[in-house]
VEXGUDREN-378181 format. One record per residue: residue in three letters; chain; residue number from 0; x, z, y of N, C-alpha, C, O in turn. Coordinates in steps of 0.1 Angstrom, whole numbers. Each point is the difference from the previous one (the first is absolute). Example, Ala and Ser with C-alpha at 12.3 -4.5 7.8 and 13.67 -1.06 7.14 Angstrom:
% VEXGUDREN-378181
code:ALA; unit:A; pos:0; nc1:132; nc3:78; nc2:-57; cac1:-9; cac3:0; cac2:12; cc1:9; cc3:0; cc2:12; oc1:10; oc3:7; oc2:0
code:SER; unit:A; pos:1; nc1:-14; nc3:-14; nc2:11; cac1:9; cac3:0; cac2:11; cc1:-8; cc3:8; cc2:11; oc1:5; oc3:1; oc2:11
//
This chain:
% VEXGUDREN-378181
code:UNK; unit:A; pos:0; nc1:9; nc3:0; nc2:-12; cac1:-9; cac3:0; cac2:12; cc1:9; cc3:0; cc2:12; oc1:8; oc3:9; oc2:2
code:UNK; unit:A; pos:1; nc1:-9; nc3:-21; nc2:9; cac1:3; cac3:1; cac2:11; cc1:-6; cc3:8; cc2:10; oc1:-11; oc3:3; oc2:0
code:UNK; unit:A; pos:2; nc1:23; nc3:0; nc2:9; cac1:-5; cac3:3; cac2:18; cc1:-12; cc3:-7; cc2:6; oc1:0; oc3:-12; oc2:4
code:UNK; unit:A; pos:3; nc1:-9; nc3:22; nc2:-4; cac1:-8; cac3:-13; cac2:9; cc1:6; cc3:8; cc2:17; oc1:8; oc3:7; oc2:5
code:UNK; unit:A; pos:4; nc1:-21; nc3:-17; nc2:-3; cac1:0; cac3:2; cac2:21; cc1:2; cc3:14; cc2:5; oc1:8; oc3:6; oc2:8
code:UNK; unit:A; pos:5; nc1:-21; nc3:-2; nc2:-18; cac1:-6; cac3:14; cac2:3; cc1:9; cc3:10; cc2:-2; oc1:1; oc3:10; oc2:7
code:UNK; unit:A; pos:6; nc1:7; nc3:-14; nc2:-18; cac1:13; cac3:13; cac2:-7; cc1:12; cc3:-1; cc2:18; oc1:4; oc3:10; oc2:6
code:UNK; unit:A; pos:7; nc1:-3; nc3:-22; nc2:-5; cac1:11; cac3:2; cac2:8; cc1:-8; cc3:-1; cc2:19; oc1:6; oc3:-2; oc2:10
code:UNK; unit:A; pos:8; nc1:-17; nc3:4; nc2:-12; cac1:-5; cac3:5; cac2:14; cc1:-1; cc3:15; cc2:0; oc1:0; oc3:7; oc2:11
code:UNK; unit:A; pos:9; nc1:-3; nc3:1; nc2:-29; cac1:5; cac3:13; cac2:4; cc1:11; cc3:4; cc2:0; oc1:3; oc3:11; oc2:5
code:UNK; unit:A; pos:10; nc1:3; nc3:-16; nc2:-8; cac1:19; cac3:4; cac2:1; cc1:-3; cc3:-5; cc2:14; oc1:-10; oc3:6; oc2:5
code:UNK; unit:A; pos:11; nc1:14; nc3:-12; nc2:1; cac1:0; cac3:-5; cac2:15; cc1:-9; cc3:13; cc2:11; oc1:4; oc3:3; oc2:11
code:UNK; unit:A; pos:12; nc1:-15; nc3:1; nc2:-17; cac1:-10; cac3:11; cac2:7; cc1:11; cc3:15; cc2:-3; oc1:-1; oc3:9; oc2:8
code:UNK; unit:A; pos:13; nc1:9; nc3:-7; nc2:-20; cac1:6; cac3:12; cac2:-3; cc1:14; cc3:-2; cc2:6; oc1:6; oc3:8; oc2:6
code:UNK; unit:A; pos:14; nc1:-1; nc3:-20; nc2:-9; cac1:9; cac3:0; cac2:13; cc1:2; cc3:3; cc2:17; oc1:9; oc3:5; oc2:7
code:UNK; unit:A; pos:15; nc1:-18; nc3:-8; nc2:-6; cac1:-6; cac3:2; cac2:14; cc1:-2; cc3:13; cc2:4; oc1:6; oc3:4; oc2:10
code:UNK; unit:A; pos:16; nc1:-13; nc3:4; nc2:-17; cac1:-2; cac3:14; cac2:0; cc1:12; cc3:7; cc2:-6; oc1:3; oc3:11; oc2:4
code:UNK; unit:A; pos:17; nc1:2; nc3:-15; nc2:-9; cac1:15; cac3:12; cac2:-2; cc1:8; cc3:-4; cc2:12; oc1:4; oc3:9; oc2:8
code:UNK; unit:A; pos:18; nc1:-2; nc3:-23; nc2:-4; cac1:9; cac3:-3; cac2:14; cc1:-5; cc3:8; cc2:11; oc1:8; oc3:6; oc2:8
code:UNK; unit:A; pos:19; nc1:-26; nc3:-6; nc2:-6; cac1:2; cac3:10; cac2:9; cc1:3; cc3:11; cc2:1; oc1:4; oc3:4; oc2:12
code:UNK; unit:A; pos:20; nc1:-4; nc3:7; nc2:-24; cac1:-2; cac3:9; cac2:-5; cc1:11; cc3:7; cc2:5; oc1:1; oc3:11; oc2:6
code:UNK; unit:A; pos:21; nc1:13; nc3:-25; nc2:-11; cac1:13; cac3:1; cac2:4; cc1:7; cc3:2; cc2:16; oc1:9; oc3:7; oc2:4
code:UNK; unit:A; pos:22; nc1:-17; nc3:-17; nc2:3; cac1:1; cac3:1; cac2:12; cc1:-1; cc3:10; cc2:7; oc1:10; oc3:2; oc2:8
code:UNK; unit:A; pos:23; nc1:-24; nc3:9; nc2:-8; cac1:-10; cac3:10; cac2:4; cc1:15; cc3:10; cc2:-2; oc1:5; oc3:4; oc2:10
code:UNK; unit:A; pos:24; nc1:0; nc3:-1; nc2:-24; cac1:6; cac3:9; cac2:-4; cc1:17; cc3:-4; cc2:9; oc1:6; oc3:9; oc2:5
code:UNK; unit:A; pos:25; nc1:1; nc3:-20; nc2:-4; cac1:10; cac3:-1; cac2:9; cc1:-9; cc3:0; cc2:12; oc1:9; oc3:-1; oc2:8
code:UNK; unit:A; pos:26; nc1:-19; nc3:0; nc2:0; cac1:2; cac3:5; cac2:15; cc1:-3; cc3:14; cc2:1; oc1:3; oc3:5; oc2:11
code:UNK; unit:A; pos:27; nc1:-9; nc3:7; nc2:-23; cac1:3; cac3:9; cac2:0; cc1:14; cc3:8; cc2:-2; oc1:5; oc3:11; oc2:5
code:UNK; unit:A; pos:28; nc1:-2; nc3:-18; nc2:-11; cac1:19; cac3:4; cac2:-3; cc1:1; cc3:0; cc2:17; oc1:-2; oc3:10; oc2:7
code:UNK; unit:A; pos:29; nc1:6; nc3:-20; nc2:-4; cac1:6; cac3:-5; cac2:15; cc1:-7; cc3:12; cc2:10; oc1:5; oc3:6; oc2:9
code:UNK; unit:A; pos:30; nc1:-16; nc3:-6; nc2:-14; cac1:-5; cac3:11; cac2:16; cc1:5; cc3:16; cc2:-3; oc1:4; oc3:8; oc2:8
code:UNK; unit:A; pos:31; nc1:-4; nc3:-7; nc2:-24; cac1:10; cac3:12; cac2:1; cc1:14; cc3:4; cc2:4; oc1:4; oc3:10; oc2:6
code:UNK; unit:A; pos:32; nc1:3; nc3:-21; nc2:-14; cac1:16; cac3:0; cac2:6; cc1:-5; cc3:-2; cc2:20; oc1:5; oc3:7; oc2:9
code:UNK; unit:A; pos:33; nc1:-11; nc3:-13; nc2:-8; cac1:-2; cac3:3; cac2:20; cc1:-2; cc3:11; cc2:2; oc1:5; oc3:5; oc2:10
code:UNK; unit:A; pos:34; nc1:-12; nc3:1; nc2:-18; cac1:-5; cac3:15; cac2:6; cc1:10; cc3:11; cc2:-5; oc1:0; oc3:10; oc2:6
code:UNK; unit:A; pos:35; nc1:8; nc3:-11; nc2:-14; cac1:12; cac3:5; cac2:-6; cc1:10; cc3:1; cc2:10; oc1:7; oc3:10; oc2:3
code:UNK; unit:A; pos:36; nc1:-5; nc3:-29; nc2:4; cac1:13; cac3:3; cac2:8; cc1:-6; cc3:6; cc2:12; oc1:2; oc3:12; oc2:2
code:UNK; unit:A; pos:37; nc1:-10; nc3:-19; nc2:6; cac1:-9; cac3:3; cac2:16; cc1:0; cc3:19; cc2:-3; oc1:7; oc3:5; oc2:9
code:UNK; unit:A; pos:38; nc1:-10; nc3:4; nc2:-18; cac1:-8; cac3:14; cac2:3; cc1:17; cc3:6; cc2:-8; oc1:8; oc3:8; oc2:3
code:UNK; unit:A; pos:39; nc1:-9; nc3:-16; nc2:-13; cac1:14; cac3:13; cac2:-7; cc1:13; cc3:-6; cc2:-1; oc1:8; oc3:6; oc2:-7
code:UNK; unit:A; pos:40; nc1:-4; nc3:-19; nc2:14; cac1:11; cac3:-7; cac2:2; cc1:9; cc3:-2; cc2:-16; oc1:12; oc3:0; oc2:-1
code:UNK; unit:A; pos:41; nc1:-20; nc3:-1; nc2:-6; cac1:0; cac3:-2; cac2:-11; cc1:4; cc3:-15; cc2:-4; oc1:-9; oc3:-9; oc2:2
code:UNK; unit:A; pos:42; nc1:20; nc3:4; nc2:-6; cac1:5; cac3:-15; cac2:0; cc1:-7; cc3:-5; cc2:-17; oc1:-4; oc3:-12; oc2:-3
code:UNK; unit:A; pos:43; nc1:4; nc3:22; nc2:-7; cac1:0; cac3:1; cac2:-13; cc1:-8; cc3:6; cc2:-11; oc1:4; oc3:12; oc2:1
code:UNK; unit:A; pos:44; nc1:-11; nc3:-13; nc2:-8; cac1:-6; cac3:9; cac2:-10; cc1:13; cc3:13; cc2:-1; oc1:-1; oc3:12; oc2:4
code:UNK; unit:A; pos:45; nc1:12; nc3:-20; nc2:-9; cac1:10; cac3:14; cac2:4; cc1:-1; cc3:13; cc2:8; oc1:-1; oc3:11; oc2:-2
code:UNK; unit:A; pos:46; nc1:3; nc3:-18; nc2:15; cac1:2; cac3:10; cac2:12; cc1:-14; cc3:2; cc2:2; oc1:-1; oc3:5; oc2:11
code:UNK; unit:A; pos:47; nc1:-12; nc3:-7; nc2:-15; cac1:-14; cac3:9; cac2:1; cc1:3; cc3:9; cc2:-13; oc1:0; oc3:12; oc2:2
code:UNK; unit:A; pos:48; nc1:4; nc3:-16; nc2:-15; cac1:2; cac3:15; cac2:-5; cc1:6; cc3:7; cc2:-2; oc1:-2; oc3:8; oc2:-9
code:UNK; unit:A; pos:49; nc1:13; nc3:-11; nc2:18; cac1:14; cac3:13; cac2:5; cc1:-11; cc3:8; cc2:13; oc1:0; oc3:12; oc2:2
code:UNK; unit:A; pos:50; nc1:-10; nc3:-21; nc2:7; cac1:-1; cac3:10; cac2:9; cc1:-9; cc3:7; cc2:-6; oc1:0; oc3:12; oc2:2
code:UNK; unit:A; pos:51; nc1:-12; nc3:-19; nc2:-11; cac1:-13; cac3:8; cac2:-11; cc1:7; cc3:14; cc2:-1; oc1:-2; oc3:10; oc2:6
code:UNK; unit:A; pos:52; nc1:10; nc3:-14; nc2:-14; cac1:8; cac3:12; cac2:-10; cc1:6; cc3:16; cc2:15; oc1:-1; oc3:12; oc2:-1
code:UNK; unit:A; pos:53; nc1:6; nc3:-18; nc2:12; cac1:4; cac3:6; cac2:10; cc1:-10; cc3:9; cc2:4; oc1:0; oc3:12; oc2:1
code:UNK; unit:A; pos:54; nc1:-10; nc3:-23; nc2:3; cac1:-14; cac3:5; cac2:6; cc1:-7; cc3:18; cc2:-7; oc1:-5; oc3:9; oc2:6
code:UNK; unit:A; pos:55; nc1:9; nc3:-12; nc2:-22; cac1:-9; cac3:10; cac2:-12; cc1:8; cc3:9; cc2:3; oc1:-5; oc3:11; oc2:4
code:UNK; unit:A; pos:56; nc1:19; nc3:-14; nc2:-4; cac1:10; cac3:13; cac2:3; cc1:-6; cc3:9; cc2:12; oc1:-5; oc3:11; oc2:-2
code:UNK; unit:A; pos:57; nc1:7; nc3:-15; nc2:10; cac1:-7; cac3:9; cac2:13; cc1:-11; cc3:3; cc2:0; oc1:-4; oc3:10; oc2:5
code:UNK; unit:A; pos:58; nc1:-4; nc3:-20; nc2:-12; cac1:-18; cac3:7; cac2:-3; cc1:2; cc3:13; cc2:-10; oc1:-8; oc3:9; oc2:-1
code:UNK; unit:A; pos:59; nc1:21; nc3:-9; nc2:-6; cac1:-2; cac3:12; cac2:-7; cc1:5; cc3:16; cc2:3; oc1:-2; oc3:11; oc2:-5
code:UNK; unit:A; pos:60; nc1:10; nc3:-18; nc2:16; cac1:9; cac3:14; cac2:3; cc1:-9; cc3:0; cc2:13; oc1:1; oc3:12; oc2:3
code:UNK; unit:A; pos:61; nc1:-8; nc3:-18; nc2:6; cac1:-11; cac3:6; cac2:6; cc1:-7; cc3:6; cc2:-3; oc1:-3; oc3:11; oc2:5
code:UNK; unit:A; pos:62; nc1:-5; nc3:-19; nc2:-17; cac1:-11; cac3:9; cac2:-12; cc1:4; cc3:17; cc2:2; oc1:-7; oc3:9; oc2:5
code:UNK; unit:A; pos:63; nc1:21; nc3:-9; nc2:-9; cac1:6; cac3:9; cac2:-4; cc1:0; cc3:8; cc2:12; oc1:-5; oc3:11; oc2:0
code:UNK; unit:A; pos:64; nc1:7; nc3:-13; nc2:6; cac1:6; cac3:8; cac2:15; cc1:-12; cc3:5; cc2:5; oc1:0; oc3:11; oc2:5
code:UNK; unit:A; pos:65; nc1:-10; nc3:-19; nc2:-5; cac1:-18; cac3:4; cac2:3; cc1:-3; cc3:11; cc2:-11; oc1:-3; oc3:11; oc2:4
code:UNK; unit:A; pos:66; nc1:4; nc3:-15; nc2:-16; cac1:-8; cac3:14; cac2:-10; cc1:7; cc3:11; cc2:3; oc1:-6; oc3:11; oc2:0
code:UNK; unit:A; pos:67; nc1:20; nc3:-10; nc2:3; cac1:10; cac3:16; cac2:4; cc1:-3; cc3:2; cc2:12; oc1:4; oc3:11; oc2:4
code:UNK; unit:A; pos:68; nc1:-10; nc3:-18; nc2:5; cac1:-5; cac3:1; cac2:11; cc1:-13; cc3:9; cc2:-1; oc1:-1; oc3:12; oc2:4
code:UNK; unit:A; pos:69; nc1:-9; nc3:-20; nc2:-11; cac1:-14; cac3:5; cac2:-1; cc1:2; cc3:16; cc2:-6; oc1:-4; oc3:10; oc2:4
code:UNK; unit:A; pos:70; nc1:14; nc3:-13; nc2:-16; cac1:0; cac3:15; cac2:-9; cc1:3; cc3:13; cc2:12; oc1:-7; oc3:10; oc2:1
code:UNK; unit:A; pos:71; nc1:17; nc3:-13; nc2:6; cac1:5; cac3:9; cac2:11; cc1:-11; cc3:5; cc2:8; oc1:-2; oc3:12; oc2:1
code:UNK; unit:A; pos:72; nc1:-8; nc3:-22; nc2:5; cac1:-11; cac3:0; cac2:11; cc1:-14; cc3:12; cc2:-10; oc1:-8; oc3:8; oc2:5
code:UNK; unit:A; pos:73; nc1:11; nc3:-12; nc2:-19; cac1:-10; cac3:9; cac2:-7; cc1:4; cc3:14; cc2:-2; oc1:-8; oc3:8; oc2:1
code:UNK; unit:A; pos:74; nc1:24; nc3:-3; nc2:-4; cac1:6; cac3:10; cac2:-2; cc1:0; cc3:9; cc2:13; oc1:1; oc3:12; oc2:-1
code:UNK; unit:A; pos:75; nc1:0; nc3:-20; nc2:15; cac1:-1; cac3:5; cac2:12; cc1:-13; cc3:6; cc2:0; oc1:-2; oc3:11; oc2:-5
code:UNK; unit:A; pos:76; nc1:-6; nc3:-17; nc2:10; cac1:-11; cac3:-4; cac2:4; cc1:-7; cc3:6; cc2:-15; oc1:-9; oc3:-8; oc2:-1
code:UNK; unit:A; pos:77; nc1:8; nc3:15; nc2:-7; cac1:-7; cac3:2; cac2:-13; cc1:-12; cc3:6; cc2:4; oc1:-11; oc3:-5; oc2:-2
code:UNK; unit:A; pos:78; nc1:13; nc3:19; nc2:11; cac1:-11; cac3:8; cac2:1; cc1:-10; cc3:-4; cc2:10; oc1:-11; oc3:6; oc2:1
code:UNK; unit:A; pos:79; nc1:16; nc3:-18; nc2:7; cac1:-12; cac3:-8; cac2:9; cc1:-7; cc3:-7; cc2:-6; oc1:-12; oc3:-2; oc2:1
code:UNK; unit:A; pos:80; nc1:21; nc3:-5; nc2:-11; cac1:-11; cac3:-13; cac2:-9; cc1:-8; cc3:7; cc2:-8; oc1:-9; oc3:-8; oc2:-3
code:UNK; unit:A; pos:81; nc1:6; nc3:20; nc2:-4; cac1:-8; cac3:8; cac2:-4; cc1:-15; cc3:0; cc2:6; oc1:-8; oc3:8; oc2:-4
//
């Protein structure tokens, strides 16, 4: 059994739809690397997760620095929060 028309007008309709599919997904690429270099000067997947990874570090030792904070403000302050 041959190709007919119909077989290769759907290949031609599933081509079409993955090409765009393809497209959609590189101008999403593209708007992120923009928004990567423009906000975090970010040249690279690399250098966004050296600064990702930088970023957590300090979210943690703030974390940190706030709960020994808070604990202190509760141990002061105990018999007012009562």
């Amino acid at each position: 059994m041959g190709t007919t028309i119909d077989d290769l007008a759907r290949l031609k309709q599933k081509a079409e739809k993955l090409q765009s599919q393809k497209d959609r997904a590189q101008g999403a690429l593209d708007e992120t690397k923009e928004t990567l270099k423009k906000e975090f000067q970010c040249e690279s997947l690399g250098d966004a997760k050296k600064l990702l990874s930088k970023l957590e570090e300090e979210l943690e030792e703030k974390q940190m620095a706030f709960d020994g904070a808070l604990e202190e403000f509760g141990k002061e302050f105990e018999d007012a929060l009562r």
